[in-house]
N, C-alpha and C positions, 0 to 999 in steps of 0.2 A: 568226703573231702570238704573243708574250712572253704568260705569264700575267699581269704586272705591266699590259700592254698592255690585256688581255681585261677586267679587274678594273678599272680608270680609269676609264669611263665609268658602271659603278654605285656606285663608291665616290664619285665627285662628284654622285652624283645624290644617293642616303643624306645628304649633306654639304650639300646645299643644300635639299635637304625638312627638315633638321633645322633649319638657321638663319633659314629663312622662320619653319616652328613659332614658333621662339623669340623673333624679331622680333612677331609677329600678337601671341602670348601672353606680352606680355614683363611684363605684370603679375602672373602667378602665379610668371614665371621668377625676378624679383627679392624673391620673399618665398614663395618653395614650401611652407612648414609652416603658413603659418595666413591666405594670400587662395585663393579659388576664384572660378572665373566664373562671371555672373549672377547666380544666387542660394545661397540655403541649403537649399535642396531635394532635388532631385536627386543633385547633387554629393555632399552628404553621403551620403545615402544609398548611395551607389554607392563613398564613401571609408571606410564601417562595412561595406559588401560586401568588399570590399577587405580590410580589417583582420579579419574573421571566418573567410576564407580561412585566413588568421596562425593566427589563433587556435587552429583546426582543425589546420594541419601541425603547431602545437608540444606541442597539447594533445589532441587528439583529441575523440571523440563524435560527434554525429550530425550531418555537416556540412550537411543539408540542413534543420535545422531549428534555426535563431539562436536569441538571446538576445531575441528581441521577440514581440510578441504573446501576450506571456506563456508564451512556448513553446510556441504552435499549433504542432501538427504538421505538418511540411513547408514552413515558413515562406518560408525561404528559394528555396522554387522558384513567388514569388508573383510574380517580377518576374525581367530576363535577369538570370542567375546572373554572368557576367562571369569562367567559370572558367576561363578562357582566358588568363588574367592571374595562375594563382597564383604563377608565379614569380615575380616582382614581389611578391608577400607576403615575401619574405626579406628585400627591404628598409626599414632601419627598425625601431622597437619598438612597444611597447603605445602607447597613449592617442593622444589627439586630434591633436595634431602632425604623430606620424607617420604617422597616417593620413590625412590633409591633404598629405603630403612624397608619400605611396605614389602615391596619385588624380593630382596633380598629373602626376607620372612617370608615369604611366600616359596619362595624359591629350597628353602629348608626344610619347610613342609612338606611340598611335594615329592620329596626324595625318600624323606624319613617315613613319610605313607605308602608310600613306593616298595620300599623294604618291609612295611608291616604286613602291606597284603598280598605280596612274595610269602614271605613265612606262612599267614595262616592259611592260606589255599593250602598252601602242601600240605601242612597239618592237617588241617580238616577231611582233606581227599584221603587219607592215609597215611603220609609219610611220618620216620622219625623227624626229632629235634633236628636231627644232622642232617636230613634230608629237605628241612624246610628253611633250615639254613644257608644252606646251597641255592634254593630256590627262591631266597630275601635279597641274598646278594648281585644273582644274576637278573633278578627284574627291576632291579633299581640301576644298578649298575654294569650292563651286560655291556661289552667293550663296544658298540654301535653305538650306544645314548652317549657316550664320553662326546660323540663329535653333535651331538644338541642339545648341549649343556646354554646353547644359548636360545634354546626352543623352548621354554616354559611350559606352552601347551602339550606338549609331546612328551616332556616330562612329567607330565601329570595322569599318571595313569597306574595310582594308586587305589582310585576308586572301581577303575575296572577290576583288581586281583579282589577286592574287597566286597564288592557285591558280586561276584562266583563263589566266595567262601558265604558269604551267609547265606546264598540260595542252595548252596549244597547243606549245609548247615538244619536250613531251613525245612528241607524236603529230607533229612538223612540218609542223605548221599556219599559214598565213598568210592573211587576206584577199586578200592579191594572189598568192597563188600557191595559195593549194587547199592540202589534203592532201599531202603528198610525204613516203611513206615512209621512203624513202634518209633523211630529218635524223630521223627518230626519234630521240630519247631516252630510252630506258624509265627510268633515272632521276629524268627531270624530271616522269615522268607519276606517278611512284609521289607524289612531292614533292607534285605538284598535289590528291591526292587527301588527302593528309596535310594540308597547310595547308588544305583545304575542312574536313576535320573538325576543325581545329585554331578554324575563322573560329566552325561551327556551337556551339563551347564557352561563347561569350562569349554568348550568348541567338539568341532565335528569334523578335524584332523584324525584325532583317534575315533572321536564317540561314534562318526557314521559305522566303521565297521565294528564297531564294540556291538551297537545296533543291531545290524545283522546278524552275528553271533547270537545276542539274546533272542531273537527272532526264531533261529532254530533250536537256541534251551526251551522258551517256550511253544513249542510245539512238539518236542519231544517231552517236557514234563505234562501238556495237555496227556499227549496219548497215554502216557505210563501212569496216568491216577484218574485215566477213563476206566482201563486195563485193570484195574484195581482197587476202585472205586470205594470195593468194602471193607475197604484199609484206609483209606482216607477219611481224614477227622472235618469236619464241618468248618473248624476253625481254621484249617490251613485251606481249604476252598476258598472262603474269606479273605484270607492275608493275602493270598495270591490275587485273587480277585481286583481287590481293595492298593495291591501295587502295582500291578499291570495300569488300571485306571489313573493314578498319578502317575505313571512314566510315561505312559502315554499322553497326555492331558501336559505336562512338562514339556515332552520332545516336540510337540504340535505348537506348542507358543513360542519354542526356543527356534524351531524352523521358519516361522511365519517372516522375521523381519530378514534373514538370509533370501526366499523368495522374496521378498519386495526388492530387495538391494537387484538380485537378477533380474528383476524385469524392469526396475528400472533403468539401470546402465547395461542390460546386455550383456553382461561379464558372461564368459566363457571358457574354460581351458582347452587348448587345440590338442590335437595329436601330436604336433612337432614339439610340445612344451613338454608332455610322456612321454614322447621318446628321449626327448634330453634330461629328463631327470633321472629316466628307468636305468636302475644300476646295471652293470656286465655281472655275468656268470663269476668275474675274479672276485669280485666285490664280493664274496663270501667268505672270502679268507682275506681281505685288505681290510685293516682299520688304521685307525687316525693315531696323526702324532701325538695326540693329547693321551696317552696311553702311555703310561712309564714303562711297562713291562714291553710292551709291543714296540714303539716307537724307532728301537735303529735294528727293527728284523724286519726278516722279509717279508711281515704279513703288513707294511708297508710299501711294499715293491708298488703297486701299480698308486700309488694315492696322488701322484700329481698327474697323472692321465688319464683321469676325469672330470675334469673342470667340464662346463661349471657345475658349483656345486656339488662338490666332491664326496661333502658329509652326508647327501642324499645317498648316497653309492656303497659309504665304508659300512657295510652289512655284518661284518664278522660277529657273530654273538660269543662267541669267547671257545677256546681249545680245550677247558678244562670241564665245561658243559657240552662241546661235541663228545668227548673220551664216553663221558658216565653216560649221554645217552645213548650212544652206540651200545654200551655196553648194557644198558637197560632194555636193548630188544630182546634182547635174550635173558637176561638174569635180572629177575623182578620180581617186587612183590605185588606186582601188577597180574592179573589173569590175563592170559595171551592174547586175547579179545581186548583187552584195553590196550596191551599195547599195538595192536595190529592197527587199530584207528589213531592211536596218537602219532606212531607213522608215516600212516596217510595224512593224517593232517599236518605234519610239515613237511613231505614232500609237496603237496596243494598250495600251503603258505606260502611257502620258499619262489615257488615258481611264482606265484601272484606277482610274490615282491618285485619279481624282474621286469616286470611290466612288460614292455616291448622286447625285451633284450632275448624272452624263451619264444623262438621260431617266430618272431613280433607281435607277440601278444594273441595272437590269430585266435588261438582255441583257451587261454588263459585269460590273462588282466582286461583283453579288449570285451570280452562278452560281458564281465561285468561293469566295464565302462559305457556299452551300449543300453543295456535291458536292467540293470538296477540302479531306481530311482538314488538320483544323487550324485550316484557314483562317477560321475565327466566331472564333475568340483575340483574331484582328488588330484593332481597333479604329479604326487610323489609317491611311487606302489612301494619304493625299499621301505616308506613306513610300515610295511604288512611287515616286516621283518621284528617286530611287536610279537604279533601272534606264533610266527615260527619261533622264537624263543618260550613263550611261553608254554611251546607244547612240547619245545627240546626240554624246559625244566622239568617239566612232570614225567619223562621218559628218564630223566637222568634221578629227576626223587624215587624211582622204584628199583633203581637200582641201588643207590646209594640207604636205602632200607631195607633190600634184603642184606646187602654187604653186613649192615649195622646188626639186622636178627641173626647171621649166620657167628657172627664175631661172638653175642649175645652170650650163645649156647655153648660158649669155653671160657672167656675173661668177664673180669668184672664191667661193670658199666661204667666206670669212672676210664676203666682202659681202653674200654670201645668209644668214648665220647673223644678222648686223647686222638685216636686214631681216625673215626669219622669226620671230625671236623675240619680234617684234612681240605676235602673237596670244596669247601666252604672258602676256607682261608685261598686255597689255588686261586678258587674266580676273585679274589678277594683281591689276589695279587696282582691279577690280569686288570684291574677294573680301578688300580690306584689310578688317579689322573694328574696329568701333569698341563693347567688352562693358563691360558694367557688370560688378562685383565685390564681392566679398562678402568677409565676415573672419567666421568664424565665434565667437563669444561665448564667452568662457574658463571653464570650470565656476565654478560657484560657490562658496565657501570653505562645506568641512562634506559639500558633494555625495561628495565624491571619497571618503569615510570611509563616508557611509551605502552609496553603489555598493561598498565594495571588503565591507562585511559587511551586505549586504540584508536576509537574512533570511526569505526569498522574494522573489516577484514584487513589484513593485515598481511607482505609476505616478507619471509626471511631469508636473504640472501648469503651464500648460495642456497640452491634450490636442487637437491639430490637424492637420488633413491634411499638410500639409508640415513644420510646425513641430516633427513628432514625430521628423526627421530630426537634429535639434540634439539631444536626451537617447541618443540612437544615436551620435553620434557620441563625446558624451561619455562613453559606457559603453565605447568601446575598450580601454579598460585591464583592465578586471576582469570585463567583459561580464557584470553580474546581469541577471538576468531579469526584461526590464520589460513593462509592457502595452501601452506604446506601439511606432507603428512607423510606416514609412511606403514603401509597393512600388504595385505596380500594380492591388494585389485588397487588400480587407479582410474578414477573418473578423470571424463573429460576437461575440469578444469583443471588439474594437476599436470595431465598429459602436454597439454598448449601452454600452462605460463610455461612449465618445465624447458618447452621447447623459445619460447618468446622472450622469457627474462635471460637467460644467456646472452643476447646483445644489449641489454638494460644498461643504461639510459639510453634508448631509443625509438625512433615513432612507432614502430610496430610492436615492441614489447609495453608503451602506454596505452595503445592502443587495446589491447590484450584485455590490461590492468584495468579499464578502465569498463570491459565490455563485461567484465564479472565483478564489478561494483567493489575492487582494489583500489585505495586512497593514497596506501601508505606501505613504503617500503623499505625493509630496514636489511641496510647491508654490515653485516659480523664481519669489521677486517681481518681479524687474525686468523678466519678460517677461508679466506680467498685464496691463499697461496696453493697454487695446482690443480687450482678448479677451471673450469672455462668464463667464471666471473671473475679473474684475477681485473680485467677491465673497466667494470664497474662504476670504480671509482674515478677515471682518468678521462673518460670517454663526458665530450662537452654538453652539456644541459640547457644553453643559451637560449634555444631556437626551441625550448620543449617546454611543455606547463607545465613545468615542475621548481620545486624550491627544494638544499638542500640545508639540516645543517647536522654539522658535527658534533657528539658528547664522545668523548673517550675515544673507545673502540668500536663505535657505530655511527654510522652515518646515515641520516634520516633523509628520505625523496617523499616528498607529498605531492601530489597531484593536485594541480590548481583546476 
């Protein structure tokens, strides 16, 4: 076979994960610099993650500690860092747009890698075309990820399906055939361990238990080429060797400033915060209205009673990947032994996922929340519902590959590709989305002058959990140092102005401002309406050290 030959079938894969993307997402494709999906929340945040990257390769200082929170220390390591992405900071410049332009690209990527290391895992483990097809569509697009379409992080879990394929790859691994040394690749094992520390750079939402996982690949590949030692080539000791020591050596620098941030602020996640995220048992058959095919049936019946946070809950990995794996326990081109473990492993997953919700976690989620390191961070176990899909794929690609060999052995292959890619297009159908969209709010006229010469810290009013991702987004250009922010943990000065600027203008909220070395405060009128700073403005200044004056649509409070 031609290398032109060799190449053809991943280059049309790459090619059609990319024009699905663009098709699902074609509202951020046709205005990249200033729509995002969902909302203004996340997104942003994760498109001021993005641009402070930027920031950092062209200007330097302490990358793990941004421009928010007033320059709490370690800032930046309060939520997934996303560092896995900096090259993608080259494209593009300063301010809001292009940081909107970055996210977006970013956001394409990780879908479109999504889909590719869907495919080759199944390929590589054994399955047909049809059956790795099946498994592109439902790890990019399994009807669960529709409702974190505004999680970046969580989306990105490309590199996971991508380093299992080259470490199988690598060691010549397949589900139907076992171990077989003779196809080593020490190359592709070195690859596999590289792109695993490549996946754990973008945060440790997914990577911690990707982690784990590789934890028991590596210990089950030690034993099986101690076991066999006089089949193992020198060079794939090596490779292995030589990538375990960089993933490791990765994962230990990428952890270090997460432990500082905990011991410095004490961040913790409670039990009561698990039990309110841990999805119900329904939550396996509920998903989200962003689902065109789902949306007015019943496998939305329960989706508004589960607030909060309902997306945490909508578990369903899709109808058309439970069918084929059901029917993949039994009819497979799997050896029975593989399916009997991919079985167990997502009855095991599934339960994790529920966190508290199976018997309260007692004998499941909580033992790993007590005794493995890390694991009290996690907050949200329905994200295990990652790995129960990925294990429902691979029960469902041994099905949908003998389906394909038994068709094989009567019709042409052009009639069996017609027929198999049936299962494909189904998840395909389930997985169309239907997002709402967001345009983020164009700075204010006058903002752009007091951000480029602060003066110090700086806070923007209002002052709100989500809402404080729009003055972040808008500080991309000159990035002053503001008090607001918005990540997955809040330090104490966030907590107290949050609570002290709500009566602003007043002695106790200066007093606040003034005790975390806040000068200057800048209130955005056209976003007061319905906040509890609607006051703000009206509330008298006479008797306070402050001076105000008006540009526009802001209004400026200096502390004398």
């Amino acid at each position: 076979m031609s290398r032109a030959q060799r190449l053809r079938e991943p280059v049309l894969v790459v090619l059609t994960g990319l024009l699905v993307t663009l098709a699902f997402y074609w509202r951020i494709v046709i205005d990249l610099r200033s729509t995002v999906l969902f909302d203004l929340g996340d997104p942003l945040l994760q498109a001021w993650e993005l641009a402070w990257a930027r920031h950092f390769l062209f200007n330097g200082g302490d990358f793990w500690t941004g421009n928010i929170f007033a320059g709490a220390e370690n800032n930046f390591a309060f939520t997934d860092s996303l560092l896995g992405y900096l090259p993608f900071s080259l494209v593009g410049g300063t301010g809001a747009s292009d940081s909107i332009l970055r996210y977006n690209l970013v956001f394409i990527f990780a879908a479109t890698l999504a889909f590719v290391g869907g495919y080759m895992l199944v390929r590589q483990l054994g399955g047909t075309w049809h059956a790795a097809a099946l498994g592109a569509v439902v790890f990019a697009w399994a009807p669960w990820r529709l409702a974190h379409v505004h999680h970046l992080n969580l989306l990105s879990t490309g590199g996971i399906a991508l380093a299992l394929f080259a470490l199988a790859r690598g060691h010549g691994f397949s589900l139907r055939h076992g171990f077989r040394p003779e196809l080593a690749r020490p190359g592709w094992a070195l690859a596999g361990w590289l792109i695993a520390a490549w996946q754990i750079t973008i945060g440790f939402a997914t990577g911690l238990p990707f982690l784990y996982v590789l934890g028991v690949i590596g210990v089950v590949l030690l034993v099986t080429m101690l076991r066999r030692r006089a089949q193992i080539s020198k060079r794939l000791w090596i490779a292995d060797s030589a990538g375990v020591v960089v993933f490791l050596t990765i994962t230990l620098l990428m952890v270090q400033p997460y432990l500082t941030a905990v011991k410095l602020y004490q961040f913790k996640r409670t039990l009561d915060e698990l039990k309110t995220y841990s999805p119900p048992p329904q939550g396996f058959i509920t998903t989200s209205h962003f689902s065109w095919l789902w949306s007015d049936t019943g496998f939305t019946a329960w989706t508004w009673d589960m607030e909060p946070a309902p997306w945490e809950k909508w578990i369903f990995p899709g109808l058309v990947l439970l069918v084929f794996a059901a029917i993949g326990l039994a009819f497979s081109a799997w050896p029975r032994k593989v399916r009997v473990v991919l079985g167990i492993a997502v009855v095991v997953s599934g339960i994790l996922a529920l966190g508290t919700s199976f018997f309260h976690g007692t004998f499941s989620y909580l033992l790993l929340w007590k005794f493995m390191p890390g694991w009290d961070a996690l907050r949200t176990p329905g994200r295990l519902i990652l790995w129960t899909t990925l294990f429902l794929m691979l029960l469902a690609a041994g099905a949908v590959t003998r389906m394909a060999q038994s068709l094989g052995r009567k019709y042409k292959q052009r009639i069996v590709g017609l027929i198999m890619i049936l299962p494909a297009l189904g998840a395909l159908t389930e997985a169309v989305p239907v997002f709402p969209y967001a345009h983020p709010p164009a700075m204010p006229a006058g903002l752009e002058q007091e951000f480029a010469n602060p003066g110090g810290p700086v806070v923007v009013l209002p002052m709100d959990l989500t809402g404080d991702s729009i003055p972040m987004l808008w500080s991309t250009k000159d990035f002053p140092v503001l008090a607001n922010g918005n990540t997955g943990n809040y330090p104490k000065v966030w907590t107290e102005l949050t609570t002290a600027t709500k009566a602003f203008p007043s002695v106790r909220s200066v007093a606040a401002l003034k005790h975390y070395g806040i000068h200057k405060v800048i209130v955005v009128k056209p976003m007061l309406e319905g906040t509890p700073y609607t006051r703000s403005l009206t509330r008298p200044i006479a008797d306070l050290p402050l001076t105000r004056t008006d540009t526009g649509d802001i209004a400026v409070f200096t502390l004398r």
